[in-house]
N, C-alpha and C positions, 0 to 999 in steps of 0.2 A: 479646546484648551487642554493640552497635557499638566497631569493633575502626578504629584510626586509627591512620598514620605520622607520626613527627615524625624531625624531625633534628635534632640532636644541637648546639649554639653553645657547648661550654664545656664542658669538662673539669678537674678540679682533685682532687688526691690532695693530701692532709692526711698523713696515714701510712696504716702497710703493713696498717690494718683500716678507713681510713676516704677516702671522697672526695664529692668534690660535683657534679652535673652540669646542666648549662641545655640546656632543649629549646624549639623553637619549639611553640606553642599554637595546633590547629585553632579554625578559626572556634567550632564548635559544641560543645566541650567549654566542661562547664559542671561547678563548684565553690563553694563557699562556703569562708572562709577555715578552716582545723582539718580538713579533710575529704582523703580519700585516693581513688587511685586505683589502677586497676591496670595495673601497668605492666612490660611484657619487651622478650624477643627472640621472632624465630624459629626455631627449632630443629630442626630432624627436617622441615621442611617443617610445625608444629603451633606456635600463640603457647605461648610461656612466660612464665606471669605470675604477678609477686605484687603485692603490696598496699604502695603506699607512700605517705604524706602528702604532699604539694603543697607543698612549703615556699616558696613566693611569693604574696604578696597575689592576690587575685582581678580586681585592675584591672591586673594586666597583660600581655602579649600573649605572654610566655611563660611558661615554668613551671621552676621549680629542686625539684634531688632529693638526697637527702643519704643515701648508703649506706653501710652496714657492708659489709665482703669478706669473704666465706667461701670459702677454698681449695677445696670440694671442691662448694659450695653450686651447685646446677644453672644458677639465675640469673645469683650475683652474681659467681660464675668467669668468667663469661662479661662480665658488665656492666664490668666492673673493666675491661676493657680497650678500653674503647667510647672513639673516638677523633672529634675536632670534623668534624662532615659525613656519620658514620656517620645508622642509622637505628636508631629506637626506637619498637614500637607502645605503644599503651595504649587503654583505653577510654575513654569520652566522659563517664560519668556517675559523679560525687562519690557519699560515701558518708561514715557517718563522725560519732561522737558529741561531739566535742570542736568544738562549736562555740555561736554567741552563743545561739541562742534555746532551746537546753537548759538556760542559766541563768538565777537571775533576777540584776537589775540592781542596782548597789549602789554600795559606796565602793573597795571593790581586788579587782581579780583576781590569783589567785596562780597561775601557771602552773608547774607543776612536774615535771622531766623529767630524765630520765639516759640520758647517749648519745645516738645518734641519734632517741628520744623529742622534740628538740626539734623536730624536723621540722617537726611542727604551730603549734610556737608560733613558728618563724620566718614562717610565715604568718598569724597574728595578730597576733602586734606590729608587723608593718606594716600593718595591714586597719583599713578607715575604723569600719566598725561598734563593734570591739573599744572606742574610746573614747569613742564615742557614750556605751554604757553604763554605762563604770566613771573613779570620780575617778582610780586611779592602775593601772597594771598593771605587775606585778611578773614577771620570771623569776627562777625559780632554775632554774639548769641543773647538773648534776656531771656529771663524767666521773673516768673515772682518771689519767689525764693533762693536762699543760698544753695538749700541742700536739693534744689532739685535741677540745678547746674552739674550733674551726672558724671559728666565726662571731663569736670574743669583740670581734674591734676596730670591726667593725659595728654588734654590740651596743656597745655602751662609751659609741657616737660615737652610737647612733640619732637620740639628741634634737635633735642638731646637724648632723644631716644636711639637705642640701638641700632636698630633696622630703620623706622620710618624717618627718623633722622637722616638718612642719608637718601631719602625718598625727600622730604623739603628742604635739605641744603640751607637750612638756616632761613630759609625764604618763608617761613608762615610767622602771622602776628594775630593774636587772639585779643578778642576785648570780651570780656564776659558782664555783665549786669544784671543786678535784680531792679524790682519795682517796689518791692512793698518792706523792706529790711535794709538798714546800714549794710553800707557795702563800700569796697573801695569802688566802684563806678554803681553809683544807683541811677535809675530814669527808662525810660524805654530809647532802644536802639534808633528808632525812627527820631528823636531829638539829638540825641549824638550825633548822629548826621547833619540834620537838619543846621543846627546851630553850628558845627563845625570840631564841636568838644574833641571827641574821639581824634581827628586828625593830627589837632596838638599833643594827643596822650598818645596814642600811639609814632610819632614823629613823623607823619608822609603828608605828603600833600593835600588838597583839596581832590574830590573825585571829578574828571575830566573825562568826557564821554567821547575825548577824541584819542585819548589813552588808555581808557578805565574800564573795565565791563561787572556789572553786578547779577548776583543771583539772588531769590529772593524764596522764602518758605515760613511758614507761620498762620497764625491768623490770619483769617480775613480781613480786619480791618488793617492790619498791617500791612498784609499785602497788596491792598487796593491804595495805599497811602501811599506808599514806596513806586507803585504805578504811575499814580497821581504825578509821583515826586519826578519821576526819571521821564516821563513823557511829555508833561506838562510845562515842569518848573524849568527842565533843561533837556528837552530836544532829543531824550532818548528813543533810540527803534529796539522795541522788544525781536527778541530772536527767535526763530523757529528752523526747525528741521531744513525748509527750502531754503531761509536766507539769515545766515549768523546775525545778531545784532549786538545792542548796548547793554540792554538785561533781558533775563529770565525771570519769569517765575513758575510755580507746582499750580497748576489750578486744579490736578484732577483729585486732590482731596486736601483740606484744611482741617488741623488743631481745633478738636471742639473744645 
């Protein structure tokens, strides 16, 4: 595994579980948008690394990271306090099922994620390809809090953004929610669904596995729900590399 240095352009703590960081992007690292890498420190003199999605488009010359902190956590004890000009390895080559050609094409993508799970889909609601495929692309994102919904004013604004505005064409619709605080949408995402909420509040249809394709990132127990839900309740084919399907999810690491 080709092992590469970057440095560090951007540090940003949200709260005392969450922060976000930008690094410069070697020449030859190479991604598709939804896809992870693996990314540390040095430590002992030996890399220390975990697995973490790419949360920036693939057309651009750096790359953004969105972490959880764990107090005692080997890495992100250590990451947490990574400072602009520091240095950061990672490896070179993408990896990663949450991406377009695992699904097939349709009318909405429903990206669905809790906590740092959106990671992925921060990468894909800015990615060209994403709306090649689909009429509308939808987030729902929860968290437990207001203030650790990180990314909401970006989201909010994407359509009318400069640049990636004209990268979704008006075509994205964001639902954000907490669980544990007033909020204009409080509940976990998997009841919004479920019950139907979300489709009246955002105005599209019900989801149609003969139109519709979902991705999915989060906890565990979310994500095994949302499996549950699209396999069981309605006849969904999860998608893989050999043969696109109805949904996706990350299984090779989950939101502790």
């Amino acid at each position: 595994m080709a092992i590469v240095k970057e440095t560090v352009l951007e540090v940003k703590h949200y709260t005392d579980r969450l922060f976000h960081f930008r690094t410069t992007r070697s020449s030859g690292t190479r991604f598709r948008d939804g896809e992870f890498l693996m990314i540390g420190l040095e430590a002992e003199g030996k890399p220390l690394l975990r697995a973490y999605s790419v949360a920036s488009p693939n057309y651009e010359d750096y790359m953004e990271w969105f972490s959880i902190k764990v107090p005692d956590g080997p890495l992100t004890s250590r990451l947490q306090h990574m400072q602009v000009g520091d240095e950061v390895i990672t490896n070179t080559k993408a990896v990663g099922t949450l991406v377009m050609d695992n699904l097939k094409s349709g009318r909405n993508l429903y990206m669905l994620a809790t906590g740092t799970g959106v990671a992925p889909f921060m990468s894909l609601v800015r990615g060209l390809e994403t709306y090649e495929k689909y009429e509308k692309v939808i987030l729902l994102w929860s968290t437990r809090e207001v203030k650790e919904l990180a990314f909401m004013d970006m989201l909010e604004n994407l359509n009318d953004h400069p640049v990636w505005g004209e990268v979704t064409q008006g075509k994205f619709l964001f639902y954000p929610s907490v669980t544990r605080e007033d909020f204009k949408n409080t509940g976990r995402i998997t009841d919004a669904i479920f019950n139907g909420s979300v489709y009246d509040k955002l105005g599209v249809p019900p989801f149609d596995k003969d139109k519709d394709s979902a991705m999915i990132c989060g906890s565990m127990e979310m994500n095994m729900e949302f499996k549950r839900y699209f396999e069981d309740d309605l006849g969904c084919v999860e998608g893989s590399s050999n043969t696109p399907g109805d949904f996706v999810l990350e299984k090779s690491f989950v939101e502790k």
